[in-house]
C-alpha positions as CSV (number, residue, x, y, z in Angstrom):
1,X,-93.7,-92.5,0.3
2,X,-92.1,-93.1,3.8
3,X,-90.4,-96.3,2.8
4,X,-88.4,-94.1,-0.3
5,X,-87.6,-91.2,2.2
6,X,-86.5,-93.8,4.8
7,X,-84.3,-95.5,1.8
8,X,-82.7,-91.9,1.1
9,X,-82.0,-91.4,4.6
10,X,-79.8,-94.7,4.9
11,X,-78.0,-93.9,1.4
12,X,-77.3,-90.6,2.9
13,X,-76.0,-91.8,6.1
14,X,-73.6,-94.9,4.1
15,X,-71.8,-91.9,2.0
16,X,-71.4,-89.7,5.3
17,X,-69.9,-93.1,6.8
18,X,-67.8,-93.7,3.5
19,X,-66.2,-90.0,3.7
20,X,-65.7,-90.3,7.4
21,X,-63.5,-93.7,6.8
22,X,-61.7,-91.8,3.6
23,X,-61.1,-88.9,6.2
24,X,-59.3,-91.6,9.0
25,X,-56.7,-92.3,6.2
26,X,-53.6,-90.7,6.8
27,X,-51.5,-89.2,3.6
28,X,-47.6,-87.6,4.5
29,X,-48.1,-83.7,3.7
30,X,-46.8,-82.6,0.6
31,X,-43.0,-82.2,0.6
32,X,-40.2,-83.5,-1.7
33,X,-40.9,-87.0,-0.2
34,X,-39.4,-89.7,-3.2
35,X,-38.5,-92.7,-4.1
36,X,-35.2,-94.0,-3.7
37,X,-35.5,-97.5,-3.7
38,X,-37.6,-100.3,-5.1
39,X,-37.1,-103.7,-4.4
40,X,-39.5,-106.6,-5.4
41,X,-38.5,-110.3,-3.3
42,X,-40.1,-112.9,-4.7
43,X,-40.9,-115.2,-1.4
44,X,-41.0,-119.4,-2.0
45,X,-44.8,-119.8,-2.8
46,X,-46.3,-117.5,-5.6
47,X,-46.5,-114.6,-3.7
48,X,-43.9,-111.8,-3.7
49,X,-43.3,-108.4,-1.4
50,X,-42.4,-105.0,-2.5
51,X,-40.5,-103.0,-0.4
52,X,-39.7,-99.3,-0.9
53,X,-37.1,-96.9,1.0
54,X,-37.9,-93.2,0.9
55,X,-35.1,-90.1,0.3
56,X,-35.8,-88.9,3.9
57,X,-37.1,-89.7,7.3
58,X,-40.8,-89.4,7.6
59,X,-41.9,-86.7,9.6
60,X,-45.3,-86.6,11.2
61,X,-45.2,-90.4,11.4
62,X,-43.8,-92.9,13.9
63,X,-44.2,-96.6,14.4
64,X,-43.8,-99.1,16.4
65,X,-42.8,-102.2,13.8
66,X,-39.5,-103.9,15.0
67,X,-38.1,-103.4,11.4
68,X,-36.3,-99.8,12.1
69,X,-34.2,-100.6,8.3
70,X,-35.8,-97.4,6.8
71,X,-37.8,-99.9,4.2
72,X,-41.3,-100.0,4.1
73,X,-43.5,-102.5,2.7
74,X,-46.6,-102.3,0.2
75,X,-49.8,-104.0,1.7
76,X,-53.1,-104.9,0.4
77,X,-54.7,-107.2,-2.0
78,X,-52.6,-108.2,-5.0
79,X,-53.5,-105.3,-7.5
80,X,-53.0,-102.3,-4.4
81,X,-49.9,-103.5,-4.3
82,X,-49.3,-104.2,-8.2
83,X,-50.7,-100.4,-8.4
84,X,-48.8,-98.9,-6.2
85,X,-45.1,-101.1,-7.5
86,X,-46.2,-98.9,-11.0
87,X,-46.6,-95.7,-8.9
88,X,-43.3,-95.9,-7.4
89,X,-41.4,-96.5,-10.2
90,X,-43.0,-93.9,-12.3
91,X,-42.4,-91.7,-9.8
92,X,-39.0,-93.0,-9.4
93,X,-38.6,-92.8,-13.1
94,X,-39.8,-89.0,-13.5
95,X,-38.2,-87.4,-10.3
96,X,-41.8,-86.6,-9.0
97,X,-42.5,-86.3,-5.3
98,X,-45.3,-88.5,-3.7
99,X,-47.4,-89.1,-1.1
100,X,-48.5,-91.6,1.0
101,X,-50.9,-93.2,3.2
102,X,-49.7,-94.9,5.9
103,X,-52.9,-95.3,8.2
104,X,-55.8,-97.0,6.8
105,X,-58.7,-97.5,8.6
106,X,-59.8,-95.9,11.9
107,X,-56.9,-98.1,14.4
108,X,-55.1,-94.8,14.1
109,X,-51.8,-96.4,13.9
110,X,-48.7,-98.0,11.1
111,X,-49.7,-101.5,10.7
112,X,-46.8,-104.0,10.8
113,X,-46.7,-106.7,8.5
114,X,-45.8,-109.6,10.8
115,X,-48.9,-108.3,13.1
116,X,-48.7,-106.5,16.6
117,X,-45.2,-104.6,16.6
118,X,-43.4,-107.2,14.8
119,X,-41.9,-106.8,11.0
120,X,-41.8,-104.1,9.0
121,X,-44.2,-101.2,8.3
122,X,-46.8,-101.6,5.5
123,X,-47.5,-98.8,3.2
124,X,-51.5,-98.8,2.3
125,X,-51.6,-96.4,-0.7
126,X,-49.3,-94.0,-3.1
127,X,-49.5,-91.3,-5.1
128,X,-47.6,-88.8,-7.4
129,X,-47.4,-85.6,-6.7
């Protein structure tokens, strides 16, 4: 009977860990925040990058990436990114506000995709609004 109690104790404390990592995300607040650009670069092996430009500055959110363009780029495994390429252009598509997450993980701060402070910064998640 122990050994089950002890077993609910560790699921318990795994989903308490799990909402405490969902919590160290970082989302932009809701505001009119859209899309204004999408552009997809196919690099020379089979990968390819999307980058995105927003209709305003983002407040509440600095970085230290060496890319200051305005363009952001999608990170993640190959279907976050294909995910979020179909979110933006939806969005895009329909006018519709989104939000993002620009913060994934507990570092507390933008990745850049070239590492350290170098590149541009990565965009870990979108949605619409």
């Amino acid at each position: 009977m122990n050994k089950i109690f002890g077993s609910g104790v560790i699921v318990l404390a795994l989903g308490l860990i799990t909402a405490a990592a969902q919590a160290a995300s970082f989302w932009s607040s809701n505001t009119n925040l859209k899309v204004s650009e999408i552009s997809v670069e196919n690099n020379t092996d089979t990968a390819s990058a999307t980058f995105i430009l927003f209709n305003a500055a983002l407040t509440g959110f600095t970085h230290n990436c060496s890319d200051t363009s305005g363009y952001w780029v999608f990170g993640g495994d190959q279907v976050a990114v294909d995910s979020m390429r179909s979110t933006a252009l939806a969005a895009k598509l329909a006018d519709r506000p989104v939000r993002v997450k620009w913060i994934n993980g507990n570092s507390g701060s933008i990745s850049c995709a070239s590492g350290g402070t170098s590149g541009i910064p990565v965009v870990r998640g979108l949605i619409i609004k």
